[in-house]
N, C-alpha and C positions, 0 to 999 in steps of 0.2 A: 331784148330783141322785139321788133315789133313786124308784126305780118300786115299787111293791106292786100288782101286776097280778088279784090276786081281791081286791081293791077297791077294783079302779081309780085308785087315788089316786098322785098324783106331789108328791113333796115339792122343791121349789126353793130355793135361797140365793141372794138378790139382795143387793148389797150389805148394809145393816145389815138384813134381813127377811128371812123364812124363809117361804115360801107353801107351801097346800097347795092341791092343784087334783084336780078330782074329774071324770072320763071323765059328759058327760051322753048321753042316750037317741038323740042327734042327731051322736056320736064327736066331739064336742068338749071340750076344757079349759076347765071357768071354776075360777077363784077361789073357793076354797070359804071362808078364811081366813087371815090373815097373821099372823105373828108380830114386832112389830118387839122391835128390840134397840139397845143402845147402840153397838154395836161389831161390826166386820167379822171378829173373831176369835173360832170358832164351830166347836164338831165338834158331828156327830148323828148318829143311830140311829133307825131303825122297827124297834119288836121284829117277827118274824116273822110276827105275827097282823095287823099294825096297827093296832093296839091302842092302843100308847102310843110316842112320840116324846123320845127324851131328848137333850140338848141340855147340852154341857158347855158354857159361857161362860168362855174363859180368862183374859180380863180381868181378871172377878169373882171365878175361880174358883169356880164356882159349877154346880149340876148341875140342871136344870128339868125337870120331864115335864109333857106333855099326853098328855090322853088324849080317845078320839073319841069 
């Protein structure tokens, strides 16, 4: 799990899907966005800003960003 707390956002790995939830007006978590994927075997990163989310896939070998 990773928290980026000045913008409120928490990043989640649930099995093959990577969620991102976002703090609303009311101090709760909704679902802002999912990510799914083929496979359970996944490293990630929030750069510092939260900015952009990168995502190696080791499966594929393969290196993905989002950006917000």
């Amino acid at each position: 799990m990773i928290i980026y707390q000045i913008k409120q956002i928490i990043v989640s790995k649930y099995d093959k899907q990577v969620n991102f939830l976002r703090k609303t007006e009311k101090d709760e978590f909704k679902v802002k966005y999912s990510l799914p994927f083929n496979t359970t075997s996944l490293c990630s990163q929030l750069s510092e800003d939260g900015e952009y989310f990168i995502i190696w896939d080791i499966s594929l070998k393969k290196v993905e960003t989002t950006e917000e």
